[in-house]
C-alpha positions as CSV (number, residue, x, y, z in Angstrom):
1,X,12.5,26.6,-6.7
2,X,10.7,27.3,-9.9
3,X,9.4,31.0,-10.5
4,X,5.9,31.4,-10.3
5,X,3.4,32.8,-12.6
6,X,1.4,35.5,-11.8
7,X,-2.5,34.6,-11.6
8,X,-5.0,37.1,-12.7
9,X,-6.8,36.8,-9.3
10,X,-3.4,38.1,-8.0
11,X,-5.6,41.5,-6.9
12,X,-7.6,39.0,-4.3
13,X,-8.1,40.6,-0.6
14,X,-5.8,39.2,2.1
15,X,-6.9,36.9,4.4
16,X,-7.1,33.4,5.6
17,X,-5.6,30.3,3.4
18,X,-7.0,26.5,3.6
19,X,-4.0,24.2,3.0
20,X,-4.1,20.8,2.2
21,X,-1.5,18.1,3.0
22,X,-1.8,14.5,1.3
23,X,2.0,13.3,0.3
24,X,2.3,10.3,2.1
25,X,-0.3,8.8,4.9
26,X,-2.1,11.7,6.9
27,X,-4.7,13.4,5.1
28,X,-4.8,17.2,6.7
29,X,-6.3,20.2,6.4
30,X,-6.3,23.7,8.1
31,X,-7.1,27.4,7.8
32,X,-4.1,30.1,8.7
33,X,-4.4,33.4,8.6
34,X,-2.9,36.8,10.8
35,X,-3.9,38.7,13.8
36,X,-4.9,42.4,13.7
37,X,-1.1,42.9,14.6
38,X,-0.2,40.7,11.6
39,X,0.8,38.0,13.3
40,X,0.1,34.4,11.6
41,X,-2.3,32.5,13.7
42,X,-3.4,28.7,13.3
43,X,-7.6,29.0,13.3
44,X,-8.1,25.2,12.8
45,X,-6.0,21.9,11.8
46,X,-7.5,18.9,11.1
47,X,-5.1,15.6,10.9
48,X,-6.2,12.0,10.1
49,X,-3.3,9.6,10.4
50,X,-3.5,6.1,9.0
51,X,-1.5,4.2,11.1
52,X,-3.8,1.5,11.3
53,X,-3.9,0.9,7.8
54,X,-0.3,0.5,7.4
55,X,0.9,-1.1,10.5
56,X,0.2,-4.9,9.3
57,X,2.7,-3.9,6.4
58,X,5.3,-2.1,8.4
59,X,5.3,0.8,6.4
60,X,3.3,2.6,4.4
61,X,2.1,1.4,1.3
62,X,0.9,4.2,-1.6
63,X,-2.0,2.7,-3.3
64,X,-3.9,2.0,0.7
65,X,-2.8,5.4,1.3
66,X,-3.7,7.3,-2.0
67,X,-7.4,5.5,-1.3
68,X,-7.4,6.3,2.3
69,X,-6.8,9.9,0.9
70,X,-9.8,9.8,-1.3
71,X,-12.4,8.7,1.3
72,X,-11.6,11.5,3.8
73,X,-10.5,14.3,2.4
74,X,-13.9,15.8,2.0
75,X,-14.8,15.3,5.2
76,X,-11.0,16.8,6.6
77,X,-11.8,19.8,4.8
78,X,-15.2,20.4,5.8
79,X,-14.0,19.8,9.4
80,X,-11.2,22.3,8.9
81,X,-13.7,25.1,7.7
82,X,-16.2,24.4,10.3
83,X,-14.2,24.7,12.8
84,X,-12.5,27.6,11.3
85,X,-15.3,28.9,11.2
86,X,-14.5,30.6,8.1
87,X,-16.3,28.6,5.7
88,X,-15.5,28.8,1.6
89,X,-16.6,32.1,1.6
90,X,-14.3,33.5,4.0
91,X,-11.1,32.6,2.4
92,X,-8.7,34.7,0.2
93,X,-6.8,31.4,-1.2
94,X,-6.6,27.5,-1.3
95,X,-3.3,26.0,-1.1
96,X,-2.2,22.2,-1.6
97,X,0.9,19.7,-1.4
98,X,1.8,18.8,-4.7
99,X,5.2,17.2,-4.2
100,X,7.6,15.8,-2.9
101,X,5.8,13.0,-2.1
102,X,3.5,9.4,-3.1
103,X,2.1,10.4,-6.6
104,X,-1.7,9.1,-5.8
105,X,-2.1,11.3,-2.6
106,X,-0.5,14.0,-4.4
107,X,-3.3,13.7,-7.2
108,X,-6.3,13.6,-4.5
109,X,-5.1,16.8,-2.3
110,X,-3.9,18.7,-5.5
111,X,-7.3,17.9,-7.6
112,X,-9.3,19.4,-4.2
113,X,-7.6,22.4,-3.8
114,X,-8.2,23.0,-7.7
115,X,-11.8,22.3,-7.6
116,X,-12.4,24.4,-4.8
117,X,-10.3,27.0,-5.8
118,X,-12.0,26.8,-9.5
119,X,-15.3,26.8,-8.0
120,X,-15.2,29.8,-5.9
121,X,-12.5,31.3,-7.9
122,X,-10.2,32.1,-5.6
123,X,-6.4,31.9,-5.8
124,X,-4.7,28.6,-6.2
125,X,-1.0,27.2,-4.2
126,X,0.9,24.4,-5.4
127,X,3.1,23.9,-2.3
128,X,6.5,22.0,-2.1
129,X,6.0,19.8,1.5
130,X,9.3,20.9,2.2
131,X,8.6,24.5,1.7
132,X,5.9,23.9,4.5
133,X,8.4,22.4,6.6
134,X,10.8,24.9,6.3
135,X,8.6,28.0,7.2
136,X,7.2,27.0,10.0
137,X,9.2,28.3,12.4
138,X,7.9,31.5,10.8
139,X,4.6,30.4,11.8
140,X,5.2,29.5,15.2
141,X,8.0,32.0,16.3
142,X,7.7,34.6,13.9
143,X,11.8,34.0,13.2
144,X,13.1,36.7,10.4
145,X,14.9,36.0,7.5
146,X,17.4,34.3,6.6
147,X,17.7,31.2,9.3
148,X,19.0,28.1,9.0
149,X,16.9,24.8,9.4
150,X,17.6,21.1,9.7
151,X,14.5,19.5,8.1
152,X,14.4,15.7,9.4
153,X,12.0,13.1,9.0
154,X,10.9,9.9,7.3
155,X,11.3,10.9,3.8
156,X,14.2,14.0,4.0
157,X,17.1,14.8,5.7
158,X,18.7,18.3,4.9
159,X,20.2,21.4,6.0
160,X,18.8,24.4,4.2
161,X,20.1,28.0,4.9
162,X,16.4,30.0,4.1
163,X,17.3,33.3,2.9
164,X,13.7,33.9,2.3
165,X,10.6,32.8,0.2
166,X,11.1,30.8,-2.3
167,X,14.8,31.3,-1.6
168,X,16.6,28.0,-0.4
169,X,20.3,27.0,-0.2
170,X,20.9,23.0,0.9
171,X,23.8,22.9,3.1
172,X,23.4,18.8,3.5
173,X,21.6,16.3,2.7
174,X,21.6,12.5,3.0
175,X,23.9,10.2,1.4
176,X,21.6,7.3,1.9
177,X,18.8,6.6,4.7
178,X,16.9,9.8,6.0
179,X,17.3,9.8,10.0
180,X,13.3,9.6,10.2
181,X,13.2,6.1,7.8
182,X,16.7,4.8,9.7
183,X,14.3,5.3,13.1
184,X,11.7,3.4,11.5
185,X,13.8,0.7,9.6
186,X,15.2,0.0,13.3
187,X,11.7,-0.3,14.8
188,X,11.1,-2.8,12.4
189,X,14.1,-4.7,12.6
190,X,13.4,-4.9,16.1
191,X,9.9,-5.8,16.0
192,X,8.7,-2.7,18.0
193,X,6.1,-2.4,14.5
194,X,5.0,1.2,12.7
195,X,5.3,4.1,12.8
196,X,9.0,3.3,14.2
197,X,10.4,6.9,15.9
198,X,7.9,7.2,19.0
199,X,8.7,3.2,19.6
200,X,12.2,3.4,19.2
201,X,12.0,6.7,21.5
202,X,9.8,4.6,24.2
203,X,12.3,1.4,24.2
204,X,15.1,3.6,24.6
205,X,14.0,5.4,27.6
206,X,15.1,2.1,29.5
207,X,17.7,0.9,27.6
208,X,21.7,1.5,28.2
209,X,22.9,3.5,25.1
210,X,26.6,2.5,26.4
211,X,25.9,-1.5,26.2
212,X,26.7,-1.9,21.9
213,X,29.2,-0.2,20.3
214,X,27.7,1.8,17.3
215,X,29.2,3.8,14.7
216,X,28.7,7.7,14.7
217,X,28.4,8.4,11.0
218,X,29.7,11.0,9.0
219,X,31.5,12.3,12.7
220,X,34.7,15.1,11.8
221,X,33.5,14.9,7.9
222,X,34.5,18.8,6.4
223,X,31.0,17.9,4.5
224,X,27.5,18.5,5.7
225,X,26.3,15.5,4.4
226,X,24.6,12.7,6.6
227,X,24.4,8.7,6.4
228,X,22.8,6.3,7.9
229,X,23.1,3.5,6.9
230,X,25.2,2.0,7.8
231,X,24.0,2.9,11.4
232,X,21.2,0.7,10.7
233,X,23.5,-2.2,9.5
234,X,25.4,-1.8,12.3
235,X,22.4,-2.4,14.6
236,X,21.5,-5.4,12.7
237,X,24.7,-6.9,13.0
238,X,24.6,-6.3,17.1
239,X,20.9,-7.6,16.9
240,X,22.3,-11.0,15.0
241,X,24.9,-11.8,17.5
242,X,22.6,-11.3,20.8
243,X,19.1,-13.4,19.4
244,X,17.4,-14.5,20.4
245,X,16.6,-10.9,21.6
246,X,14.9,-10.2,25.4
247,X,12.8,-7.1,25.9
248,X,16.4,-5.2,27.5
249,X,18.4,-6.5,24.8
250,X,15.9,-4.0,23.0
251,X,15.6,-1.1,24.9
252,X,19.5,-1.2,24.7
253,X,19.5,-1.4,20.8
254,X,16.9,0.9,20.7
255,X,18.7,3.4,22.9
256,X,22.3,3.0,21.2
257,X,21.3,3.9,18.1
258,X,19.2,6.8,19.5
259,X,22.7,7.6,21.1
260,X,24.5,7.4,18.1
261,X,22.1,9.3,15.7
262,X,22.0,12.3,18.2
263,X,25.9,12.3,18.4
264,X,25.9,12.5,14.5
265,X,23.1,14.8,14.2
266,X,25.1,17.1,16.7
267,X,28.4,16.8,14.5
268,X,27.1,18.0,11.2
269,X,24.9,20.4,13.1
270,X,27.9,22.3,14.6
271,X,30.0,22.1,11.7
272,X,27.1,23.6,10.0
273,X,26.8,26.1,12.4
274,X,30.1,27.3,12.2
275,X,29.4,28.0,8.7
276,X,26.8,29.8,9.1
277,X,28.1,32.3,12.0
278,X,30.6,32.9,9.6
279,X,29.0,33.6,6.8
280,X,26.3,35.4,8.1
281,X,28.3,37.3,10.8
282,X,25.9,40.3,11.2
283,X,22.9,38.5,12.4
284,X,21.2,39.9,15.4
285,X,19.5,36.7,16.0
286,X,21.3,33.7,14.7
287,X,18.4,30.8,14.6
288,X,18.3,27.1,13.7
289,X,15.0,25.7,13.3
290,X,14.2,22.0,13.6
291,X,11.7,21.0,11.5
292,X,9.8,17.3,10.4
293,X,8.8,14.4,12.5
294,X,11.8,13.5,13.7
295,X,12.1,16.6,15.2
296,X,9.4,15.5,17.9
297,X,12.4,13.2,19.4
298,X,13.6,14.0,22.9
299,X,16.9,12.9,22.0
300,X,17.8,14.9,19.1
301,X,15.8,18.2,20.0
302,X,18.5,18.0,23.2
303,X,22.0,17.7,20.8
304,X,20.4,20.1,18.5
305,X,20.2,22.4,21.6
306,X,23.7,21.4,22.7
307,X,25.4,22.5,19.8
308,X,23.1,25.5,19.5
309,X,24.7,26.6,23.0
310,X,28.3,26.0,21.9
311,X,27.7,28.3,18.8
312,X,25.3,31.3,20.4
313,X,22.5,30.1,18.1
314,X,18.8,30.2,19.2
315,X,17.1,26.8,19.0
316,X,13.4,26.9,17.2
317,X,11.4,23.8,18.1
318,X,7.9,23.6,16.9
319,X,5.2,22.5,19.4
320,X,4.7,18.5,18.6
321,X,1.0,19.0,16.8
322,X,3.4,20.8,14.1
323,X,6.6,18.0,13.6
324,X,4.7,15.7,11.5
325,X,2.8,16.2,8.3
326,X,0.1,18.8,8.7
327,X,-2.1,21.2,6.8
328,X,-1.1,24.2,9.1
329,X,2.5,24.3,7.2
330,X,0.7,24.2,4.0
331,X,-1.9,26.7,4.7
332,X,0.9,29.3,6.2
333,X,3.1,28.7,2.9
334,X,0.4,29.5,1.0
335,X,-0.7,32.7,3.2
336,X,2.9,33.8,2.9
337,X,3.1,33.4,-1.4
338,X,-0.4,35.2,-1.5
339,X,0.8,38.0,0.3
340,X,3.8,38.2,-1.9
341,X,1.5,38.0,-5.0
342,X,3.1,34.2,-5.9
343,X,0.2,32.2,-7.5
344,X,0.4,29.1,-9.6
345,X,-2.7,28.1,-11.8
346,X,-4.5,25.5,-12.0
347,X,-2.2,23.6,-14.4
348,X,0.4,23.5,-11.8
349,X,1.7,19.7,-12.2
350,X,2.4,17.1,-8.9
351,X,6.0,16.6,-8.7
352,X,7.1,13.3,-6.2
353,X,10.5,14.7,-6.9
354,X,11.0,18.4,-6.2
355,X,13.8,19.6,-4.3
356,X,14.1,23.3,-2.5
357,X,17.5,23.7,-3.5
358,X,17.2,23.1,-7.2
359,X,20.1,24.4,-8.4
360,X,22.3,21.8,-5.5
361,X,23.9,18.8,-7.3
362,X,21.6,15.0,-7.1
363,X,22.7,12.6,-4.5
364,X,22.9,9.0,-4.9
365,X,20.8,7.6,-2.1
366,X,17.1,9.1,-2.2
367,X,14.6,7.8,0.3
368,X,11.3,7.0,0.2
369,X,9.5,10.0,-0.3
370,X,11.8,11.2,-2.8
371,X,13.5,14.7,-3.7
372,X,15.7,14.7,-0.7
373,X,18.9,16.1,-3.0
């Protein structure tokens, strides 16, 4: 990641940070801040999803959502530092999402955080989503450096070894489809409607995964890499052959291709983790952490603790509230870069592109909320 400059409010007293996520369609606020025993502790998070405004489109479109962003955002944050209980006055920074992500809602979290930080001048955090992502487990299990985490949802897939802050290696990434938009490009081909992984996850639960014959992808490939595409062609082409489709035909789609995108998750997952027992031999407490919405899946969350077990790894989850897009994540990364003294001032730019890992080589194949190379 990019080096950050050194604020002249980089003297300001610890204490809690308001983050603010906006990058694609939930607008989200919350207030973090640490225990008497140092411990990081969520004191509110505030999430307003727009589902509803999307679902007629089948996925999310960025000028609704950059809009939707606009009207609430006020009202998020003042709902965040009420029930904080905090108010402005009791913060020691402001941090905001300003990329990866849809450009507009980037602009409308990135332009409050500035204003409010401006106004009471206190310290200001551009935060890379995936940064957020990636620390959480920090935030919910206090793990210790360096860990590694597989960061899947809608918009990224990747493995990242986290040596610490601001410190990222990618391991893997996706060659094509992210597992989170493969979920939801299934849902739709399918008919199940928006957002796709909890109704794929639903039909599945009655469905036989052994009735179609899917691809694994990627399955006994050296690399860490992951594809999925043609996963989701394959499920098209089963689709085609049995329509007119009945309600079993699918649940048994649907759970095939959960099947099959657990058995490939599990693949790259071990391969990576014999990587990184090897390289990093000396570890007390090996941990892979799960991370994004897709990590809210019964499915995965089980082969991800499979292959943890075959490799003496500890498995970090995050409680569901924390999977999806949140300010929480945000309002951590930002706690964690003002105790380290890393501040960014106010002409800090949105990127929708912005990768952890920048010094790891482009892949063809981005997804819709760009950067995941």
């Amino acid at each position: 990641m990019v080096p950050r400059p050194v604020n002249p409010v980089s003297a300001a007293p610890k204490g809690p940070v308001l983050g603010i996520e906006t990058s694609c369609d939930e607008t989200a606020a919350a207030v973090v801040g640490r225990t008497a025993s140092g411990a990081p502790v969520i004191l509110s998070s505030v999430v307003l999803s727009q589902t509803e405004e999307h679902a007629a489109f089948g996925g999310v479109v960025p000028e609704i959502a950059a809009r939707a962003h606009v009207e609430a955002v006020d009202g998020i944050v003042k709902a965040a530092l009420t029930e904080a209980g905090t108010g402005l006055e009791g913060l020691a920074g402001i941090a905001a999402t300003v990329g990866p992500g849809l450009v507009g809602g980037l602009i409308v979290g990135a332009m409050t955080g500035k204003a409010l930080a401006a106004a009471r001048k206190l310290p200001f955090f551009a935060i890379n989503h995936l940064e957020g992502h990636a620390l959480t487990p920090r935030l919910t299990d206090a793990v210790a450096y360096p860990y590694l985490v597989l960061l899947v949802s809608g918009g990224h897939t990747q493995i990242l070894l986290v040596r610490g802050l601001g410190r990222y290696e990618r391991w893997g990434t996706t060659i094509d489809d992210a597992l989170g938009e493969a979920f939801d490009k299934t849902a739709k081909m399918l008919g199940l409607g928006h957002p796709g992984g909890p109704l794929v996850e639903r039909a599945a639960a009655s469905g036989d995964a052994g009735r179609f014959h899917l691809p694994r992808p990627m399955r006994g490939e050296k690399r860490l890499d992951f594809s999925f595409s043609g996963l989701k062609t394959a499920v098209r082409q089963a689709a085609n052959a049995a329509a007119p489709l009945s309600d079993q035909d699918v649940a048994d789609l649907c759970a095939g291709f959960q099947a099959a995108a657990a058995d490939s998750v599990r693949d790259r997952i071990g391969r990576a983790l014999e990587r990184y027992r090897a390289e990093l031999s000396d570890l007390a407490d090996p941990v892979l952490a799960v991370a994004g919405g897709v990590a809210a899946n019964g499915a995965i969350r089980a082969a991800l603790n499979a292959a943890c077990q075959g490799h003496g790894v500890r498995l970090v989850a995050p409680p569901l509230s924390l999977c999806g897009d949140n300010g929480a994540m945000i309002a951590h990364a930002g706690l964690e870069r003002l105790e380290a003294g890393l501040f960014d001032g106010f002409e800090a730019p949105v990127r929708p592109r912005w990768p952890l890992d920048e010094q790891a080589a482009p892949m063809i194949g981005f997804g819709k909320r760009g950067a995941k190379a």
